[in-house]
C-alpha positions as CSV (number, residue, x, y, z in Angstrom):
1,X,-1.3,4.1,12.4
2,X,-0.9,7.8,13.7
3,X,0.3,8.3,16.9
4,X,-3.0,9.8,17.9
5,X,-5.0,7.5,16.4
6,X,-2.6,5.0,18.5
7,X,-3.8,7.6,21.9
8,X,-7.4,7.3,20.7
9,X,-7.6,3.2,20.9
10,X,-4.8,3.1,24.2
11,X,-7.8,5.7,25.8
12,X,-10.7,3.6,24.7
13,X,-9.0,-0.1,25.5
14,X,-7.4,1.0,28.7
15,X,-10.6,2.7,30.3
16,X,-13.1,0.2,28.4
17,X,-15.3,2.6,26.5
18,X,-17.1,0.1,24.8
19,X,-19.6,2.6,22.9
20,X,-16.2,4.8,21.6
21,X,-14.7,4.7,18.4
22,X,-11.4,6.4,17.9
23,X,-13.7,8.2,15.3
24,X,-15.3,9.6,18.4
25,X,-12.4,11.3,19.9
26,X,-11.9,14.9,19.0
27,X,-7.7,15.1,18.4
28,X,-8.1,18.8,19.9
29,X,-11.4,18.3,22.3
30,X,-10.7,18.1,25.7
31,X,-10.2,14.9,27.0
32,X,-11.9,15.8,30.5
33,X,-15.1,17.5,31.6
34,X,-17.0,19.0,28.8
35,X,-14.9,17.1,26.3
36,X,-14.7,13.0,26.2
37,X,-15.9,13.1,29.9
38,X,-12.9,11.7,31.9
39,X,-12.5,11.9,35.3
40,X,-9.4,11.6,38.0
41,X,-9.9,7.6,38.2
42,X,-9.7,7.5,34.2
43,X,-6.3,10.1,34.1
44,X,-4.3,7.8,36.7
45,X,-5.2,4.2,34.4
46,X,-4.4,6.5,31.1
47,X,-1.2,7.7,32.4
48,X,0.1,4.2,33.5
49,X,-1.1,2.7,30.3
50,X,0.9,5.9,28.1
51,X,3.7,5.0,30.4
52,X,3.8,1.2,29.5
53,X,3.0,1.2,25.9
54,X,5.3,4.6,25.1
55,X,8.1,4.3,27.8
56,X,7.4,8.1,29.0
57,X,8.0,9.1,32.3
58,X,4.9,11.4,33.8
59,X,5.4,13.3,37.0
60,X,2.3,12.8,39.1
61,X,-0.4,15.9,39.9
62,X,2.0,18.6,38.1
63,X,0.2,21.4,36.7
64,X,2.4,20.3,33.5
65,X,1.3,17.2,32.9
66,X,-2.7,18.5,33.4
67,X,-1.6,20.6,30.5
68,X,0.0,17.9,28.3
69,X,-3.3,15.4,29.3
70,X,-5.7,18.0,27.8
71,X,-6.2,16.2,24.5
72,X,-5.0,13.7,22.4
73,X,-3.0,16.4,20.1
74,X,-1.5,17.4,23.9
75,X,-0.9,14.3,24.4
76,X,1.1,13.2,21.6
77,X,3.0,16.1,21.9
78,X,4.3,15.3,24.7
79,X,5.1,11.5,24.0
80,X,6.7,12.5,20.5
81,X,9.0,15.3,22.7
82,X,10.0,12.3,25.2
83,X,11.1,10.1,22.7
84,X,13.4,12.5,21.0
């Protein structure tokens, strides 16, 4: 499993989109607003739930980490540069 594709089911299981598949989930769409939809409520459970399954450390309301919670190819960016 890619590491998006392992973003994709961590956003749908972790904020219980039951009508999502990780089919649904444009890698470069934004993941809030006109994108997937997310809101404030829905960043703060992703971000703990990237935290505990990848072990990254995320600095609260930075303008950086808005950037790097844009989409899932942001996203796993950021994880991938974390881990190295």
């Amino acid at each position: 499993m890619t590491l998006n594709t392992q973003i994709k089911q961590l956003i749908i299981d972790s904020l219980d989109l039951e009508d999502v598949t990780v089919d649904d989930i444009d890698t470069d769409a934004a993941l809030f607003g006109d994108g997937l939809g997310l809101d404030s409520i829905d960043a703060l459970e992703l971000g703990l739930a990237i935290k505990k399954q990848f072990d990254v450390k995320i600095e609260a309301n930075s303008e950086t980490t808005k950037a790097h919670f844009y989409s899932v190819a942001t996203l796993a960016s950021f994880i991938e540069s974390q881990r190295a």
